[in-house]
Phi, psi and omega in degrees: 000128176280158141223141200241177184234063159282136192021041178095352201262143137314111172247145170251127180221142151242128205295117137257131192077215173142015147248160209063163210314196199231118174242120177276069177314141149248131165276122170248247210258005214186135176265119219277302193299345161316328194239350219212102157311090187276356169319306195298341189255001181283340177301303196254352143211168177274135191245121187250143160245075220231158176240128162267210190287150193104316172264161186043258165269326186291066126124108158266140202294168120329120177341302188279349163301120156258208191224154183214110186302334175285348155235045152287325185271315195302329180289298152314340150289323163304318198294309234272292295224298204292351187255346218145304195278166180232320171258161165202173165242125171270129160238170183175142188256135161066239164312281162341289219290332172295345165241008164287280191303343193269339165278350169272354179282277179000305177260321177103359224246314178292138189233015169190164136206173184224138177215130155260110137110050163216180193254071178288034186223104154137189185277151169263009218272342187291341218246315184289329184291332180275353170260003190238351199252317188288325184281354184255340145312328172310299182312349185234021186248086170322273175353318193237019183247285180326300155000286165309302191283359201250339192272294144192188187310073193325324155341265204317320180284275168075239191296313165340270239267344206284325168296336179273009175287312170303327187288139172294171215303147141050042177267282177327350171208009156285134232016057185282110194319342183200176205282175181212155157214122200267144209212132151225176160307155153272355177252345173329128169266008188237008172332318188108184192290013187215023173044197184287295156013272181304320177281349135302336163278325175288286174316354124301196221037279192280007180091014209231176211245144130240162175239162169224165179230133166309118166121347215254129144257180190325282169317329194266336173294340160317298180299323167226052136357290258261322184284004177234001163285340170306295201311335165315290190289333177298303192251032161291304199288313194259351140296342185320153174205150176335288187278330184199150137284094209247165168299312184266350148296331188261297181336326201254018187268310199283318171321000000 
């Protein structure tokens, strides 16, 4: 595990592979090799896994600190930025899968992302009240509160979930600067209020690509990621272009 130094903070990060583009994992709540064969992408990129402040190992704010999501994404983008990189391809699950497109809107910077097993097609306005009723269950579990408090700052998660609450409806993927592929269980239970369906119609809606997998709930599409790396990677192969996936490349794919 690396450490970078930003605004006084610890961020932890780590290099795997190191040919080809810069692929981000952000570890949030979940350690990606827990979950996640990470070979088939060390083959084809270089791959970082970093937590910005608040999360894992890096650096937690002071009480009176708030968290701010821009600069959770300006922090994974220092990392990306400090190995090398200008550009990147996001992937992200869950918590994760809901801040892979909000970090490209954000940094302007993602030249793909896959995001999994969140409802990003629809209102957010529903999820801080349902995150603040899961952290104060937690709290009253020691055990599954430690856990928690052992992973990262609730503070940060939060603040997270409380901004995105704010953003209008299908904000993560309206205008999104590059493609995007969305991948979930057909049994997720955390879809949102109009389960996968609406959020399969939202995405045709916008023009954006998903797969769904059989058999799988929220946890158990956790549990074998490793069945969604063909699909992953095939269509990484079919946006592909020589130099980048660039913004002008991927225009000329939807044309």
């Amino acid at each position: 595990m690396t450490t970078f130094v930003r605004d006084g903070l610890e961020l932890r990060y780590e290099l795997l592979g190191g040919s080809g583009p810069a692929l981000l994992l952000p570890h949030l709540n979940f350690s990606w090799p827990d979950y996640l064969d990470l070979s088939p992408f060390i083959e084809r990129f270089t791959v970082i896994t970093a937590s910005p402040r608040g999360f894992a190992t890096s650096s937690r704010l002071d009480a009176d600190a708030p968290y701010r999501v821009g600069d959770l994404a300006d922090d994974l983008m220092a990392v990306v930025q400090e190995v090398g990189f200008d550009r990147f391809v996001v992937l992200g699950y869950s918590f994760t899968g809901a801040f892979a497109p909000w970090i490209a809107q954000l940094t302007g910077r993602a030249d793909a992302v896959v995001s999994g097993g969140f409802p990003i097609v629809g209102d957010y306005a529903y999820l801080y009240p349902e995150i603040q009723r899961q952290s104060e269950a937690a709290k009253s579990d020691p055990a599954a509160w430690a856990r928690v408090d052992a992973a990262f700052d609730n503070r940060a998660a939060l603040a997270f979930y409380r901004e995105l609450s704010e953003l209008p409806a299908d904000s993560l993927v309206r205008g999104l600067p590059c493609p995007l592929l969305a991948f979930w269980g057909d049994q997720d239970e955390e879809m949102g209020p109009g389960g996968t369906e609406q959020l399969a119609s939202g995405l045709d809606r916008y023009g954006q690509q998903h797969v769904s997998f059989s058999g799988h709930d929220h946890e158990g599409m956790l549990t074998h990621l490793n069945e969604a790396v063909p699909n992953v990677l095939a269509w990484l192969d079919q946006i592909w272009r020589p130099r980048t996936l660039s913004t002008v490349a991927w225009a000329s794919v939807r044309e």
